[in-house]
Backbone as CSV, one residue per row, in Angstrom:
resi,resn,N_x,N_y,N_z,CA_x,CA_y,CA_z,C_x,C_y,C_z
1,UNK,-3.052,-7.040,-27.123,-2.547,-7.356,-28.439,-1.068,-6.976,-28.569
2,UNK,-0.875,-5.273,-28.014,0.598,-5.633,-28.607,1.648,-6.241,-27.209
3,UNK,1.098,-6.683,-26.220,2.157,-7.912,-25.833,1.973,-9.386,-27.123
4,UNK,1.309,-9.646,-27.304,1.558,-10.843,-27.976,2.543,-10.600,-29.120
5,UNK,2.945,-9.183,-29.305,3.986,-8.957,-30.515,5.287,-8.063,-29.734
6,UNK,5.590,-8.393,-28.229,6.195,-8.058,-27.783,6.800,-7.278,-27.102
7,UNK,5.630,-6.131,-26.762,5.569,-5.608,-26.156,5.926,-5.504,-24.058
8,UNK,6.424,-5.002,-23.525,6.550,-5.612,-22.212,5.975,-4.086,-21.586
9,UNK,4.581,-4.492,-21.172,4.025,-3.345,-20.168,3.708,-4.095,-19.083
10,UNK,4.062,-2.886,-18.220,3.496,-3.192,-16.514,1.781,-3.038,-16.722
11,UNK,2.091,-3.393,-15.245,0.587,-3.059,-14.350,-0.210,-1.582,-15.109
12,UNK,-2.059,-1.872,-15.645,-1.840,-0.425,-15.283,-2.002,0.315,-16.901
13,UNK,-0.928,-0.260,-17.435,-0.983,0.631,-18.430,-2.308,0.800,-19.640
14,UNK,-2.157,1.843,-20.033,-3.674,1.993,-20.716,-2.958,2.543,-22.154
15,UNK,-2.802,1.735,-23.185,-2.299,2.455,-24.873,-4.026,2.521,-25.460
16,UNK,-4.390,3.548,-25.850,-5.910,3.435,-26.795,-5.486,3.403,-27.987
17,UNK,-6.483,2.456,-28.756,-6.036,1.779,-29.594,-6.034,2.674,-31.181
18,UNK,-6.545,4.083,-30.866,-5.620,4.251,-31.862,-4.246,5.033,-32.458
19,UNK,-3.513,4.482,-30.835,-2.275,4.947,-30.864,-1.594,4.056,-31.773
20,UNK,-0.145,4.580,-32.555,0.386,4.019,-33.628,1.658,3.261,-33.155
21,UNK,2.522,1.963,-32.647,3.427,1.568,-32.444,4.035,1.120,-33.442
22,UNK,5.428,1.296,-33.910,5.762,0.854,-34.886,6.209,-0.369,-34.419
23,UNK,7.015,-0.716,-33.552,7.463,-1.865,-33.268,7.253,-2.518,-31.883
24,UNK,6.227,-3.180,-31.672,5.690,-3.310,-30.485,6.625,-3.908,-29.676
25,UNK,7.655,-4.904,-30.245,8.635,-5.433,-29.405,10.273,-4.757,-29.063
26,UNK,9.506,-3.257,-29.330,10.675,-2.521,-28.879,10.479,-1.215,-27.659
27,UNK,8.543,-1.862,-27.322,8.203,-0.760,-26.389,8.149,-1.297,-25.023
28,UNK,8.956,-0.605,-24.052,8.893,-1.133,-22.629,8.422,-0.010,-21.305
29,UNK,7.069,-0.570,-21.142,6.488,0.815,-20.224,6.599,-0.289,-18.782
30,UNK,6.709,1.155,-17.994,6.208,0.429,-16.729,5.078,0.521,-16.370
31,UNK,4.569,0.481,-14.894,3.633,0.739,-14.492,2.993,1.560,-14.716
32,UNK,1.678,1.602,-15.014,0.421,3.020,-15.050,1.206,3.790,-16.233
33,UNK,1.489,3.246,-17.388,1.737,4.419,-18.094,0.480,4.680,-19.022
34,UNK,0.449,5.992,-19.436,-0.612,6.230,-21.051,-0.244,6.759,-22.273
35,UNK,-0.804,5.972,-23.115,-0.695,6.217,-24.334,-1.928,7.142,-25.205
36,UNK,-1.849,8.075,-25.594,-3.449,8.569,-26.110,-3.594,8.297,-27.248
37,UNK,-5.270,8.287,-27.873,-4.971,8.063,-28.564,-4.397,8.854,-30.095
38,UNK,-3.892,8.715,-31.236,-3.445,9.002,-32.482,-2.203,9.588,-32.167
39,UNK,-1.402,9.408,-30.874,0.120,9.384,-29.960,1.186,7.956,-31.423
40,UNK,2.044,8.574,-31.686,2.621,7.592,-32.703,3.950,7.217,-32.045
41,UNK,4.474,6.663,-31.729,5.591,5.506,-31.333,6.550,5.166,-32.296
42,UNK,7.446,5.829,-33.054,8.046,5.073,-34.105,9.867,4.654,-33.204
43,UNK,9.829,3.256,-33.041,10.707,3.021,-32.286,11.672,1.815,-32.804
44,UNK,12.113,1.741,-34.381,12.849,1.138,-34.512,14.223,0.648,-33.487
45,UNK,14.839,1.176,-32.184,15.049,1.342,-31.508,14.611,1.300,-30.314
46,UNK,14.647,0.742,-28.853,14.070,0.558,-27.712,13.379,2.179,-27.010
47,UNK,11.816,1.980,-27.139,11.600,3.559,-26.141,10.815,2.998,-24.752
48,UNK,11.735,3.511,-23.762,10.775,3.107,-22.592,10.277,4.352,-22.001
49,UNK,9.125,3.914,-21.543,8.472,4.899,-20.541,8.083,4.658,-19.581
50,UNK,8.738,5.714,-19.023,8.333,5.594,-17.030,7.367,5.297,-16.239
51,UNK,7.160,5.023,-15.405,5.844,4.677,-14.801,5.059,6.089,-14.922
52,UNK,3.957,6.099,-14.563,2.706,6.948,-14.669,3.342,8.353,-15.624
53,UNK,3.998,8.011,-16.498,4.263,9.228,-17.416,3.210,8.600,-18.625
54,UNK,2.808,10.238,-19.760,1.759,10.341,-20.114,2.294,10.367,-21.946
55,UNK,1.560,9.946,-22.585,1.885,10.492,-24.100,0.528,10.769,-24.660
56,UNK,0.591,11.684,-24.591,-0.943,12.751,-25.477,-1.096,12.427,-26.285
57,UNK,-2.191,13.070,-27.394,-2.718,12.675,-28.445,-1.974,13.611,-29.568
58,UNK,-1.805,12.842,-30.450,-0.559,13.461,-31.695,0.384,13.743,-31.169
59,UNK,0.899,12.888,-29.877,2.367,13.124,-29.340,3.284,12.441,-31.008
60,UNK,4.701,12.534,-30.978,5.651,11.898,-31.652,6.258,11.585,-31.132
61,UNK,6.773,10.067,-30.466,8.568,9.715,-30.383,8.864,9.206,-31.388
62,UNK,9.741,9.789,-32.272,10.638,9.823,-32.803,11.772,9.156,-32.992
63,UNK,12.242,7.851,-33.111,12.771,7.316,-32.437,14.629,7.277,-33.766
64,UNK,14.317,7.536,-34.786,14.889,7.492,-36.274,14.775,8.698,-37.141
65,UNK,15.924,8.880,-37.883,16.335,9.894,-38.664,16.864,9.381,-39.754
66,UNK,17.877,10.002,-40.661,18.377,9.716,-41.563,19.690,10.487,-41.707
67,UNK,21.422,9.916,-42.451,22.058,10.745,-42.032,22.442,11.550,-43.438
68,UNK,21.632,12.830,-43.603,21.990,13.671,-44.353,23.731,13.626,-45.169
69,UNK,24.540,13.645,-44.716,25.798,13.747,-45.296,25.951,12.421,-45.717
70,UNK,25.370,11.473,-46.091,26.260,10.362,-45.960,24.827,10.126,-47.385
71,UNK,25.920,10.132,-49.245,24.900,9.853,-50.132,24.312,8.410,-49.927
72,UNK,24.184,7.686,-49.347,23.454,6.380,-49.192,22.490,6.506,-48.344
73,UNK,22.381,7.777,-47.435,20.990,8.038,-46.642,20.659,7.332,-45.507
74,UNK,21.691,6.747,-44.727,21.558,5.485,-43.930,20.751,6.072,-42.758
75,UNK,19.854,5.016,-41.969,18.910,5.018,-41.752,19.925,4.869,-40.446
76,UNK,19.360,6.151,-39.000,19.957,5.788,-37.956,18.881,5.932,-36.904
77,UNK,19.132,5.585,-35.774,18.190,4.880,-34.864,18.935,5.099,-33.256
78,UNK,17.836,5.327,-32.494,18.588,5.410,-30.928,17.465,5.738,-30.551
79,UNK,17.667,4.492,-28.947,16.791,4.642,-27.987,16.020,6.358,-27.454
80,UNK,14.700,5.861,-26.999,14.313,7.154,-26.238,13.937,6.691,-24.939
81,UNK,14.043,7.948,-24.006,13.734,7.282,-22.133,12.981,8.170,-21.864
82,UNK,11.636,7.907,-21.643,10.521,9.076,-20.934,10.433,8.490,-19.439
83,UNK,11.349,8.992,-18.296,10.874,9.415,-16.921,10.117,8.872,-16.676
84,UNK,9.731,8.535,-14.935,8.452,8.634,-14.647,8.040,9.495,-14.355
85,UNK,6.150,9.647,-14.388,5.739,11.079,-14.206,5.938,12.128,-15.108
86,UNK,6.540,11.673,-16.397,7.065,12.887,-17.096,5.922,12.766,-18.168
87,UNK,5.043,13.800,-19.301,4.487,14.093,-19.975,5.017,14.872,-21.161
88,UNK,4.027,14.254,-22.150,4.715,14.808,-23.458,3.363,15.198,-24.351
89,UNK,3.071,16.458,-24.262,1.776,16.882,-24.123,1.645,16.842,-25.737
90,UNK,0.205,17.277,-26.521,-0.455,17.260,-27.695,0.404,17.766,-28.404
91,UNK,0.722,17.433,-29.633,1.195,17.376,-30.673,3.079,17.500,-30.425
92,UNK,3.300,17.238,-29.231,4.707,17.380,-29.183,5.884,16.340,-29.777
93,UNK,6.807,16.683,-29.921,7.326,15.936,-30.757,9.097,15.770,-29.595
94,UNK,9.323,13.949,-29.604,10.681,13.878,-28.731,11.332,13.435,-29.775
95,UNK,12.666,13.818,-30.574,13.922,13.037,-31.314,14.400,11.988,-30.728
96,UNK,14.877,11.054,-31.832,15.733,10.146,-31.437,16.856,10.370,-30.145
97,UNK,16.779,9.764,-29.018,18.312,9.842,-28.028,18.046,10.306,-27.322
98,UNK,16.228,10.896,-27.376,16.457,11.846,-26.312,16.283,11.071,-24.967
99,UNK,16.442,11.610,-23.866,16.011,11.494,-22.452,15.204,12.233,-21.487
100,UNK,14.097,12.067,-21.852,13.177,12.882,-20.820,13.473,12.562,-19.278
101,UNK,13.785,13.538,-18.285,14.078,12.894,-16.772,12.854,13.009,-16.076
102,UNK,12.640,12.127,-14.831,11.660,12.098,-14.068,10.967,13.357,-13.743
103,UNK,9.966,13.377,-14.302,9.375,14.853,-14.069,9.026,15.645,-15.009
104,UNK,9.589,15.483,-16.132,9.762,17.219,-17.129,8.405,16.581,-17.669
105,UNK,8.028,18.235,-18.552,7.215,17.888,-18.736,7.506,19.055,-20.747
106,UNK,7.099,18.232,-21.472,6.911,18.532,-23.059,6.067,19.528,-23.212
107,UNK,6.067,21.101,-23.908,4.347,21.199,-23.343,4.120,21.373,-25.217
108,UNK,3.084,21.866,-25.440,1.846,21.399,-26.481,2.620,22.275,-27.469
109,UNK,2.775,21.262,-28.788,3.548,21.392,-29.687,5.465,21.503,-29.961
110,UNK,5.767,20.871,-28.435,7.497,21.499,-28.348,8.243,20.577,-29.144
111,UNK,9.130,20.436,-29.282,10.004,19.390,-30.116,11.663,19.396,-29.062
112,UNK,11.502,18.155,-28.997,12.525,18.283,-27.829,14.014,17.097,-28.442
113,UNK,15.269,17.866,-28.520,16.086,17.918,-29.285,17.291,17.458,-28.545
114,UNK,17.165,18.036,-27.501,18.473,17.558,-25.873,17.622,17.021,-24.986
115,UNK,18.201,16.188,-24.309,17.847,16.167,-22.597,17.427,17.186,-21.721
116,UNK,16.302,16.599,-21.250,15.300,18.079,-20.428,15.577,16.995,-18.961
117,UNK,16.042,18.214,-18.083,16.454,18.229,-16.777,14.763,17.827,-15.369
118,UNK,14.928,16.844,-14.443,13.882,16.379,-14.117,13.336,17.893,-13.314
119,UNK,12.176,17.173,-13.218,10.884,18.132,-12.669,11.087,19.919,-13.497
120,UNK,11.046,19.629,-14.841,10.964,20.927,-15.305,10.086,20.801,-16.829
121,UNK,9.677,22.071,-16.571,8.920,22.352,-18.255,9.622,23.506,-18.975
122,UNK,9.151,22.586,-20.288,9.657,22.482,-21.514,8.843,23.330,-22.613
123,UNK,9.110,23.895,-23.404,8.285,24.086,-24.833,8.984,24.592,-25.523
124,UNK,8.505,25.388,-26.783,9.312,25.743,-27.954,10.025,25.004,-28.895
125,UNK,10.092,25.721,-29.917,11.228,24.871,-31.130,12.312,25.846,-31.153
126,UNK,13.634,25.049,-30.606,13.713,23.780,-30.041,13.345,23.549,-28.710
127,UNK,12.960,23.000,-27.989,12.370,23.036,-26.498,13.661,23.700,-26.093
128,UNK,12.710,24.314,-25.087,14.252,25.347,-23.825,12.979,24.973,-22.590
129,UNK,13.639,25.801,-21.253,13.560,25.216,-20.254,12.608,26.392,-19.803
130,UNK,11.496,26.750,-19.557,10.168,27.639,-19.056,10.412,27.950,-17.881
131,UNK,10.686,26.331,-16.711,10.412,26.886,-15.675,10.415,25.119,-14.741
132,UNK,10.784,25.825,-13.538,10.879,24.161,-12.853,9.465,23.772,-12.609
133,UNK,8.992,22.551,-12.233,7.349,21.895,-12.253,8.006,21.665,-10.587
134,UNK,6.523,21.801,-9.810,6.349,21.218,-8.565,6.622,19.736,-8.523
135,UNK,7.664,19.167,-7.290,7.365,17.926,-7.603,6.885,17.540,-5.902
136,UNK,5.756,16.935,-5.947,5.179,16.678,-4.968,5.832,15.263,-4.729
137,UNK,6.221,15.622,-3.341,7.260,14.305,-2.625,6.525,12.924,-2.317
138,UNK,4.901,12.994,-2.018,4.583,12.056,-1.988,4.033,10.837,-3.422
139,UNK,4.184,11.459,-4.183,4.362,10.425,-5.715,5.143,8.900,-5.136
């Protein structure tokens, strides 16, 4: 269903359906990616995700904000890039712009605010950097 509204997924991929996309023709997964379900997508803006990277259940991308200083409230927007292999575990939350790199990993409840560096984990508000993740060479 949501290719017929524009969506472009690879091979593979598995969204359960009651994950939330806001704009299906702005989501571009590759191969083997997952979506879990009640994982929300708000992507006025393009979010792609990497091959076999994961989005948990009550994940958030985030994809839009609003700009506080400005009295008209304008509505701003920027891409998000989830890695391959990279995970964005239960209830975590990615901001607009961000860039997850190949590997990192979100862990349960973090909110991630900058760019997280590949093959490393993440948590806290605001996410900081825990600790590097194994990255097994044959992936």
């Amino acid at each position: 269903m949501l290719r017929c509204f524009g969506a472009r997924l690879g091979k593979g991929c598995h969204i359960y359906p009651q994950a939330r996309i806001w704009a299906p023709w702005n989501l571009i997964c590759d191969d083997v990616v997952g979506v879990a379900d009640e994982a929300i997508i708000y992507n006025p803006e393009p979010i792609y995700l990497g091959s076999h990277s994961v989005i948990s259940q009550q994940a958030y991308l985030c994809g839009a904000s609003h700009d506080p200083d400005d009295p008209a409230f304008p509505l701003i927007a920027k891409p998000i890039r989830i890695g391959a292999y990279a995970w964005v575990c239960s209830r975590a939350t990615v901001q607009l712009g961000v860039n997850m790199a190949e590997g990192a990993v979100l862990g349960l409840g973090g909110v991630a605010t900058k760019d997280m560096e590949p093959w490393s984990v993440y948590g806290g508000i605001p996410a900081r950097k825990i600790k590097n993740r194994v990255h097994h060479e044959n992936l």
